[in-house]
Backbone as ProteinMPNN parsed JSONL, in Angstrom:
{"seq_chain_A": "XXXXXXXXXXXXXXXXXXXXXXXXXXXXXXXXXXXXXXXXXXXXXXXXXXXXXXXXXXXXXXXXXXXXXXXXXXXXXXXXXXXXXXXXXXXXXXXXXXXXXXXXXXXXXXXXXXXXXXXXXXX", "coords_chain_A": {"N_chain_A": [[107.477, 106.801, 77.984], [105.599, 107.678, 80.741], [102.91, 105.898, 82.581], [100.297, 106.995, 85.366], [98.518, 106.155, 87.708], [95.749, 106.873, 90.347], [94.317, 105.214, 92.887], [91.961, 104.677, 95.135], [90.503, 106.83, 96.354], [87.215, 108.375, 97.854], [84.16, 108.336, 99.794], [84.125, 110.2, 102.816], [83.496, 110.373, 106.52], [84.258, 113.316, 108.716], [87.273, 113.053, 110.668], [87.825, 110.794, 110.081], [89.736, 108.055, 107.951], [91.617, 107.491, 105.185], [93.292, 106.344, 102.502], [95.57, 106.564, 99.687], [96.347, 105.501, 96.404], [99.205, 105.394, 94.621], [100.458, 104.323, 91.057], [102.872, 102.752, 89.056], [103.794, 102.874, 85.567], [105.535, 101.953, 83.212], [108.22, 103.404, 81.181], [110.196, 104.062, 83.989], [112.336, 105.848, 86.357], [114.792, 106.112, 88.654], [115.518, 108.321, 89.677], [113.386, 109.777, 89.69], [110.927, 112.022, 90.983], [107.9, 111.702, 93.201], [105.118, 113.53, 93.432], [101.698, 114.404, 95.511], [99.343, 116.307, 94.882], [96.41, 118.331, 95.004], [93.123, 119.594, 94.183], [90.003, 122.048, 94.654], [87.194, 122.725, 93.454], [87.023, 125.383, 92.438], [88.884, 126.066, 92.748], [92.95, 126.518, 93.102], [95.243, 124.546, 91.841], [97.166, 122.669, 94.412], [100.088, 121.775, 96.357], [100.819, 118.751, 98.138], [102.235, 116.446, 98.666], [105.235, 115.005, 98.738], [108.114, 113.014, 97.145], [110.667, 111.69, 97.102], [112.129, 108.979, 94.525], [114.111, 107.28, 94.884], [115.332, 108.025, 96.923], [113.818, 107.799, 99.156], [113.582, 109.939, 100.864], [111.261, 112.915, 101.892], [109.185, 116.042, 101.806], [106.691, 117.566, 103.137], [103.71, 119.191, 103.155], [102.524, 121.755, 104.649], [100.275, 122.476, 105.52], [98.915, 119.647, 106.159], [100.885, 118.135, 107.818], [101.143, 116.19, 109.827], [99.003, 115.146, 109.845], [98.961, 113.682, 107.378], [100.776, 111.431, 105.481], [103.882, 110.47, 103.351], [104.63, 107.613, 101.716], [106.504, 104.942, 99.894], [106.374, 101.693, 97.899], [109.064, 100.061, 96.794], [109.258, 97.884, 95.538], [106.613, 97.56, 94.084], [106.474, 99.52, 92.069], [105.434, 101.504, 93.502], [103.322, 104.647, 95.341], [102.073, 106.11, 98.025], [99.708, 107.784, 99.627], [98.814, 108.197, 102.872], [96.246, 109.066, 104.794], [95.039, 110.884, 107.554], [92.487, 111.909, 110.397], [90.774, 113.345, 108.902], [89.324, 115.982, 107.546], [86.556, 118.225, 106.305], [87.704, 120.093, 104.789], [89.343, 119.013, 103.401], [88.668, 117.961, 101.29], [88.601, 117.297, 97.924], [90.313, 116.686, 94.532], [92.461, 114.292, 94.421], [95.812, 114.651, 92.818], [98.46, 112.159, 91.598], [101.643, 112.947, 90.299], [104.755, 113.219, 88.273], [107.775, 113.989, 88.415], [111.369, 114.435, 86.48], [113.108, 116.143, 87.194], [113.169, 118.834, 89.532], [113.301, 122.001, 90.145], [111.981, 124.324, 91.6], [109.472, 123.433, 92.648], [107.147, 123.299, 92.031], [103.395, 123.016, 90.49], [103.794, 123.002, 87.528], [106.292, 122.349, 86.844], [106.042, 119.148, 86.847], [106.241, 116.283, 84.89], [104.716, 114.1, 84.388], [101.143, 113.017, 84.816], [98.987, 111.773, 86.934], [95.057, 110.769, 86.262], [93.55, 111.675, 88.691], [91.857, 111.139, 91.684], [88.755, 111.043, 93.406], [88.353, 112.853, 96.239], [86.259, 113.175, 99.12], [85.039, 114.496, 101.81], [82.669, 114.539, 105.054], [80.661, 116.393, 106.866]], "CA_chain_A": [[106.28, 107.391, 78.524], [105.102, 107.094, 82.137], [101.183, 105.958, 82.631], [100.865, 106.977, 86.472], [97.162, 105.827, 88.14], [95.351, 106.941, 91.245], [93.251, 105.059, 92.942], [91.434, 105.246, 97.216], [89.457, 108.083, 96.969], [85.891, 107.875, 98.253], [84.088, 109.231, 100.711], [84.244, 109.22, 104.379], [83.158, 111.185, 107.277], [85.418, 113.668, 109.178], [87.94, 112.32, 111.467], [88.198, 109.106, 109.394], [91.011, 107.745, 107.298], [92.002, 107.243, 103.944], [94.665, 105.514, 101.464], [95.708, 106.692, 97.848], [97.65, 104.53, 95.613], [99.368, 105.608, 92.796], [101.241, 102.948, 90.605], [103.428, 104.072, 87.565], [104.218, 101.752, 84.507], [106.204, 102.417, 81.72], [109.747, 103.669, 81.251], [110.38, 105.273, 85.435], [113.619, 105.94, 86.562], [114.84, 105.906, 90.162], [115.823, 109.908, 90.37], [112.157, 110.616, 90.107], [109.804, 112.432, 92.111], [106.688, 111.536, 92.672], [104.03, 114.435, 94.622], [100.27, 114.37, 95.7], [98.558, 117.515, 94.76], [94.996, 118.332, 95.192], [91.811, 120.496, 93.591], [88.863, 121.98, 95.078], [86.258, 123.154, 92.764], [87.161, 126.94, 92.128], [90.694, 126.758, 93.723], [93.894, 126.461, 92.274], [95.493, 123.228, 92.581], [98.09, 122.914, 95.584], [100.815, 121.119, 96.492], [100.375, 118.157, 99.34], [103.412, 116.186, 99.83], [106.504, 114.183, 97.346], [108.462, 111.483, 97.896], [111.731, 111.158, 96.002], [112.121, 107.243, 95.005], [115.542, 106.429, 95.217], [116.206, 107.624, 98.328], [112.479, 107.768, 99.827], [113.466, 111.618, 101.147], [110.181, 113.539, 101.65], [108.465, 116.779, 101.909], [105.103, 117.806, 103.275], [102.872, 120.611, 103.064], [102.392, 122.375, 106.404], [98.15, 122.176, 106.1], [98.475, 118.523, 106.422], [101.904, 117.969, 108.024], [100.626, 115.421, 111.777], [97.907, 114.461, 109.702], [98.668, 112.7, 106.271], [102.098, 110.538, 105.286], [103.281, 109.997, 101.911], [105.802, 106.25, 101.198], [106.382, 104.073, 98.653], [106.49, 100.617, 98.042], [109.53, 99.632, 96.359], [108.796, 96.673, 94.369], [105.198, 97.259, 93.416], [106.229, 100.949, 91.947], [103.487, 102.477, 94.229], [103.452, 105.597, 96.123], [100.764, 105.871, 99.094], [99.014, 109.125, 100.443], [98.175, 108.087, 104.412], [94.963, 110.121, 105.727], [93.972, 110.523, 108.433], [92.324, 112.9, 110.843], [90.459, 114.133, 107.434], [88.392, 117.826, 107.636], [85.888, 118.881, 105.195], [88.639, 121.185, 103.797], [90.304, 118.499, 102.717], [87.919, 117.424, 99.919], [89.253, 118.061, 96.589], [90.352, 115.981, 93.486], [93.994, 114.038, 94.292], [96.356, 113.447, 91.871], [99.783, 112.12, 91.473], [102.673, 113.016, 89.49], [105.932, 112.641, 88.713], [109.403, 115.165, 87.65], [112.293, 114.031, 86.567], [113.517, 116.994, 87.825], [112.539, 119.793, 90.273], [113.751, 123.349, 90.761], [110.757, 124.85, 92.977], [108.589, 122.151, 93.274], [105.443, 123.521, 91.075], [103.56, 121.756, 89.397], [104.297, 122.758, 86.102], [107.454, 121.154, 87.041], [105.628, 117.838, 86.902], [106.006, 115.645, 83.481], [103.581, 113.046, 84.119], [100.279, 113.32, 85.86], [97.225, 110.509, 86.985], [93.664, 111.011, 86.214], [92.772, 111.629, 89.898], [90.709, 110.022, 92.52], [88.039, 112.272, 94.179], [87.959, 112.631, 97.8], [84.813, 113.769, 99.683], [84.604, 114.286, 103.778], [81.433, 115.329, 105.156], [80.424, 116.701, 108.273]], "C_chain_A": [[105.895, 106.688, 79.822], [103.459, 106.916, 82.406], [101.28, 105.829, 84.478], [98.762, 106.841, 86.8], [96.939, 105.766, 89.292], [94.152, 105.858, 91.579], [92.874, 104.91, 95.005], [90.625, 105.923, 97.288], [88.124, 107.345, 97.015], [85.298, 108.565, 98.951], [83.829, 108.928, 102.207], [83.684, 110.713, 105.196], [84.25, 111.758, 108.183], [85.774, 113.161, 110.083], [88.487, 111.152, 111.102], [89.558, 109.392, 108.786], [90.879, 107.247, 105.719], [93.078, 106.837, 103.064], [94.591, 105.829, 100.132], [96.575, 106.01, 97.354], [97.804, 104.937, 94.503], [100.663, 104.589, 92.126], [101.748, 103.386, 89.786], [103.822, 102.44, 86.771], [104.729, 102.567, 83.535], [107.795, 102.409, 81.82], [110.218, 105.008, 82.838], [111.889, 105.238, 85.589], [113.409, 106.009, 88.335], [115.298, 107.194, 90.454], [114.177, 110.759, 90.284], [111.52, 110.731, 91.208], [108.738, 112.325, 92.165], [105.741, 112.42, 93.62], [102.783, 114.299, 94.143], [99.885, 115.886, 95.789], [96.973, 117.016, 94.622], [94.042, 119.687, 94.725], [90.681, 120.333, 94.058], [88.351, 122.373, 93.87], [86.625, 124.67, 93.015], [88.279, 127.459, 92.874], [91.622, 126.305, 92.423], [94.448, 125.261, 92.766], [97.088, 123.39, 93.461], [98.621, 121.41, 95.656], [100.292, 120.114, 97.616], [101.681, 117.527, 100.424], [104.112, 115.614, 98.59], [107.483, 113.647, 98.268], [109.832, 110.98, 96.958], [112.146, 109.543, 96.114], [112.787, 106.669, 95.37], [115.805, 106.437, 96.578], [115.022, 107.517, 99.813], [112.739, 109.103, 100.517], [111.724, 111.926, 100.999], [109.803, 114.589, 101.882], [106.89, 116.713, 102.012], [104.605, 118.668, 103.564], [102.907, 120.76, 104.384], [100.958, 122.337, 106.605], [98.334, 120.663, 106.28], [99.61, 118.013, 107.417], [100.979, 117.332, 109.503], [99.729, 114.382, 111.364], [98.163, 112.897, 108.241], [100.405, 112.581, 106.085], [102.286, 109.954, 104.112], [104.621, 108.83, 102.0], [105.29, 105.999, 100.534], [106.826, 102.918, 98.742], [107.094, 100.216, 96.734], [109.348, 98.482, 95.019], [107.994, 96.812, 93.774], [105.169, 98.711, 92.817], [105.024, 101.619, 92.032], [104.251, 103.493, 95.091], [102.062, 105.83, 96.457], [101.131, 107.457, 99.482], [98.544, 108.422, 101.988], [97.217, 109.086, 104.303], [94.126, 110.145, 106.382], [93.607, 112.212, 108.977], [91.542, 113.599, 109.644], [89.257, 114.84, 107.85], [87.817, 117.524, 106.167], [86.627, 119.648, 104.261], [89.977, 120.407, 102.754], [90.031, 117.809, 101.331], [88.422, 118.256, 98.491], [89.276, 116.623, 95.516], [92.082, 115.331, 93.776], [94.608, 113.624, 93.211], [97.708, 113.54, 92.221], [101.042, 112.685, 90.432], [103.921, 112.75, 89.455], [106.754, 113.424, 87.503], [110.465, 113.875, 87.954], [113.209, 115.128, 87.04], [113.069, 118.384, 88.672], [113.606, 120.95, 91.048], [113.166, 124.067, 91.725], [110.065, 124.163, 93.34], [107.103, 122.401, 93.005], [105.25, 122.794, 90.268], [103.319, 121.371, 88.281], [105.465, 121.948, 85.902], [107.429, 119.288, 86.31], [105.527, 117.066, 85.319], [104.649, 114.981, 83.55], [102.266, 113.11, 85.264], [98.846, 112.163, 85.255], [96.367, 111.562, 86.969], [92.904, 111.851, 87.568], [91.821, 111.283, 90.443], [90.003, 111.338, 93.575], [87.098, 112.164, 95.606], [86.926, 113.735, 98.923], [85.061, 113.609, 101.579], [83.687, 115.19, 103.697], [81.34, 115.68, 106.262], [80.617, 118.377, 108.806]], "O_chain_A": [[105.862, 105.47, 79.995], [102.799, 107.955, 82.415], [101.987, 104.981, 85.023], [97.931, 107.425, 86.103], [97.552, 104.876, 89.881], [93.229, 105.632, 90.797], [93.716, 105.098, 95.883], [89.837, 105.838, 98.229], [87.841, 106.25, 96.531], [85.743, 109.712, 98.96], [83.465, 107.869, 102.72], [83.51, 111.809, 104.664], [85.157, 110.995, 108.515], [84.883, 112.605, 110.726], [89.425, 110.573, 111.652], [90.288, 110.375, 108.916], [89.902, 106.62, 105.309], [94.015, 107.589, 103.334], [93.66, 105.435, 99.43], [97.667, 105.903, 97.913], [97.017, 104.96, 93.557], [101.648, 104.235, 92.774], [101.359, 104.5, 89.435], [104.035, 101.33, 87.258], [104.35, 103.677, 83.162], [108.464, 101.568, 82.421], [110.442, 106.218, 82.794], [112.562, 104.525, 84.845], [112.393, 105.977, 89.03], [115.549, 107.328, 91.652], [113.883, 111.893, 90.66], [111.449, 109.957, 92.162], [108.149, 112.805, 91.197], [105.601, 111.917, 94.735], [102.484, 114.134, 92.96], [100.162, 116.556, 96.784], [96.472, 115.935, 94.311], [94.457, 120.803, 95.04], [90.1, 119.25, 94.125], [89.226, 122.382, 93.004], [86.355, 125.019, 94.164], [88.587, 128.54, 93.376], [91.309, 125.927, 91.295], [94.241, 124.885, 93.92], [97.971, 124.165, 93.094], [98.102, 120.35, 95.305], [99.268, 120.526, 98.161], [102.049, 117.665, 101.59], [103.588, 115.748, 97.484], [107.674, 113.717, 99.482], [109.848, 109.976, 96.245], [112.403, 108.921, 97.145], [112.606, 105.672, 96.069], [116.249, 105.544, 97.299], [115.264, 107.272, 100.995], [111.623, 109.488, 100.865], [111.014, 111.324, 100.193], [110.128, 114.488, 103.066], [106.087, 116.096, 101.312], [105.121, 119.195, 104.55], [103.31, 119.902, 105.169], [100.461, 122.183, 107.721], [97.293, 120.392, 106.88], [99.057, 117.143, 108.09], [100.222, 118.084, 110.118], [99.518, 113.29, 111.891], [97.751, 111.738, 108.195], [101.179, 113.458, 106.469], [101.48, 109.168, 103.612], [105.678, 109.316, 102.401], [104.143, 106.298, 100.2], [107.709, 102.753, 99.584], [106.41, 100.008, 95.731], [109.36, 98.587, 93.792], [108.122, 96.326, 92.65], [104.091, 99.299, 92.907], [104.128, 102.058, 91.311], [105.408, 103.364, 95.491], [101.103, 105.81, 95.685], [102.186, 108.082, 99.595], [97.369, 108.09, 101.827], [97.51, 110.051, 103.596], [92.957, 109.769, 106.288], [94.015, 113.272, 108.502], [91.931, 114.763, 109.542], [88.316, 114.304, 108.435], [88.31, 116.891, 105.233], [86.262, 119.845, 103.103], [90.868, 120.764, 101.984], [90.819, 117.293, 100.538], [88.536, 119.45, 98.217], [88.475, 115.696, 95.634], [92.964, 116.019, 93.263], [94.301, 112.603, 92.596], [98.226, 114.457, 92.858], [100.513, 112.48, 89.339], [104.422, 112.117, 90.384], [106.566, 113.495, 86.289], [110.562, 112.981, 88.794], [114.33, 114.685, 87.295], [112.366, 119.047, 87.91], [114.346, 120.861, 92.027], [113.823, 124.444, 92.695], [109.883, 124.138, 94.557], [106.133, 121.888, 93.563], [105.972, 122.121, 89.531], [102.912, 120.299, 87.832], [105.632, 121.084, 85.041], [108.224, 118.581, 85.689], [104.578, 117.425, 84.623], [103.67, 115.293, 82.872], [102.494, 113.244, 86.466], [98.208, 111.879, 84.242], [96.519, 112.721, 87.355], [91.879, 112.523, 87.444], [90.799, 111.065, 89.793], [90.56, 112.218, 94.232], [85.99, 111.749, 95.944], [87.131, 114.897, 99.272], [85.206, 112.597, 102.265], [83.564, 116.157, 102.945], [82.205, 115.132, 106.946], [80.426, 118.676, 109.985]]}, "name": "protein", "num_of_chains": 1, "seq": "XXXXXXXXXXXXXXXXXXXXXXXXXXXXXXXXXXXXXXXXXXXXXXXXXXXXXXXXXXXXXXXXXXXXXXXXXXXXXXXXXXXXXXXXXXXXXXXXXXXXXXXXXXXXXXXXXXXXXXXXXXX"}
């Protein structure tokens, strides 16, 4: 079992910056994937960006793609959300997860999923 934990969110004013950390413990493997999805209040939750571990490969959404950057830090099994440049539209609920395997990249896909950390811009 994988226990996977967000934590950064807060709130900030637009234009600012932000950092998510998600950490994983348990039994991980090195062919997993780990992606940042996000929830507004009466949306559906959406993809953001993923980060395969072994080989650090990545994908990123096209609404955030200039603005936000997802790595990982080897040793300390963490995977970081960058954000910057952050809009009002970007407020939602982040969380992490993590497939051991991925055919489309939804995220029923996803085995294991953090609590989420809930990120606010105002302005």
């Amino acid at each position: 079992q994988v226990e996977l934990v967000e934590s950064g969110g807060g709130w900030v004013q637009a234009g600012g910056s932000l950092r998510l950390s998600c950490t994983a413990s348990g039994r991980t493997a090195s062919r997993y994937v780990v992606g940042w999805f996000r929830q507004a209040p009466g949306k559906e939750r959406e993809f953001v960006a993923r980060i395969w571990w072994e080989s650090g490969n990545t994908y990123i959404s096209d609404f955030v793609k200039g603005r936000f950057a997802i790595s990982r830090e080897y040793a300390k099994n963490a995977v970081y959300l960058q954000m910057n440049s952050l809009k009002p539209e970007d407020t939602a609920v982040y969380y992490c997860a993590a497939a051991s395997t991925l055919r489309t990249g939804v995220a029923a896909e996803y085995n294991y999923w953090g609590q989420g950390t809930q990120v606010t811009v105002s302005s």
